[in-house]
C-alpha positions as CSV (number, residue, x, y, z in Angstrom):
1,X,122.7,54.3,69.0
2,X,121.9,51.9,66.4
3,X,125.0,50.7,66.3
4,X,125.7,50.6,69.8
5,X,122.3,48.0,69.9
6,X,124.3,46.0,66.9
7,X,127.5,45.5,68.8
8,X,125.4,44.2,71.8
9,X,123.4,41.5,69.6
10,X,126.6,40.9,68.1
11,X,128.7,40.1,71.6
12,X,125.6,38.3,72.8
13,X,125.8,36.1,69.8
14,X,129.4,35.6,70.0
15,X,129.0,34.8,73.8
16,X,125.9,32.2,73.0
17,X,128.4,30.6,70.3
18,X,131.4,30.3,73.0
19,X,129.2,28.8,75.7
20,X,127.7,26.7,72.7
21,X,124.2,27.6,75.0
22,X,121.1,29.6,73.9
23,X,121.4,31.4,77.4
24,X,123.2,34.9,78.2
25,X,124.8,35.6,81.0
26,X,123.2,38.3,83.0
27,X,126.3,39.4,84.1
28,X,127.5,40.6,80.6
29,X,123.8,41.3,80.1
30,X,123.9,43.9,83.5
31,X,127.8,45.0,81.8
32,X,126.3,45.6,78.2
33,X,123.3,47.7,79.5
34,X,125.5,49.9,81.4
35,X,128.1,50.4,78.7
36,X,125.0,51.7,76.1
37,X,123.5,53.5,79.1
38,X,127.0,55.4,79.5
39,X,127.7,55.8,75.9
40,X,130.8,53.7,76.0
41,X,131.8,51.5,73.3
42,X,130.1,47.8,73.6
43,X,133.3,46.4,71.4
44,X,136.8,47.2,72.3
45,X,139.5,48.0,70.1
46,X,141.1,44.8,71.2
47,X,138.4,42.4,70.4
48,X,137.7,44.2,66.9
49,X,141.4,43.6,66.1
50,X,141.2,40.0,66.8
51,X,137.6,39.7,64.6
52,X,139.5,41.5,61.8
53,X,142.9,38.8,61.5
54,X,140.7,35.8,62.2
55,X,138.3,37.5,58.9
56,X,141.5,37.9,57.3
57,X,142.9,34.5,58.4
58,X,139.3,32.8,57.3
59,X,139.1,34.8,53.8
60,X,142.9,33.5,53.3
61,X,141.6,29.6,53.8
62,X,138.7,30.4,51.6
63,X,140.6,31.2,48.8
64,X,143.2,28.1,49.3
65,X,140.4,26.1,49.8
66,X,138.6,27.4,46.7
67,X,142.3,27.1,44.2
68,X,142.4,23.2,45.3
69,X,139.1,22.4,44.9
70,X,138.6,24.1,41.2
71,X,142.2,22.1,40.9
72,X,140.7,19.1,41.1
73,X,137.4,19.7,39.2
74,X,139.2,20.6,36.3
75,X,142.0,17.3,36.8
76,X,138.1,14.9,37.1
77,X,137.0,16.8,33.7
78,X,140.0,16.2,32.1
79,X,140.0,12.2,33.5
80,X,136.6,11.9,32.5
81,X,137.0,13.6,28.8
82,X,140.3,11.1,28.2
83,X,138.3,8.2,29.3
């Protein structure tokens, strides 16, 4: 059940940061409540997919992102330490 209550904070939140808007639509609200009510999952397999290869996609630009910038630290250190 805990979980269940998880996933609906968590599509709420997702659906407040794609309508860049505090509000929730009471229709997903109304669909949300029934889906808990019912037992059914609140995430489908589908969107879980998607969450995982954009993690994936946003842990792979980390780590790019991460190699460049220690790149160029260590080519300012070795600038400053020749000047």
């Amino acid at each position: 059940m805990i979980d269940a209550i998880f996933d609906i904070a968590h599509e709420a939140f997702c659906h407040q940061q794609k309508q860049d808007s505090d509000q929730t639509d009471p229709r997903n609200w109304h669909e949300w409540e029934q889906l808990f009510i019912e037992g059914a999952p609140i995430v489908s397999a589908e969107t879980t997919q998607e969450q995982t290869e954009e993690a994936m996609k946003n842990e792979a630009e980390d780590r790019v992102s991460t190699s460049a910038s220690t790149n160029i630290e260590h080519l300012e250190l070795v600038d400053y330490l020749n000047n």
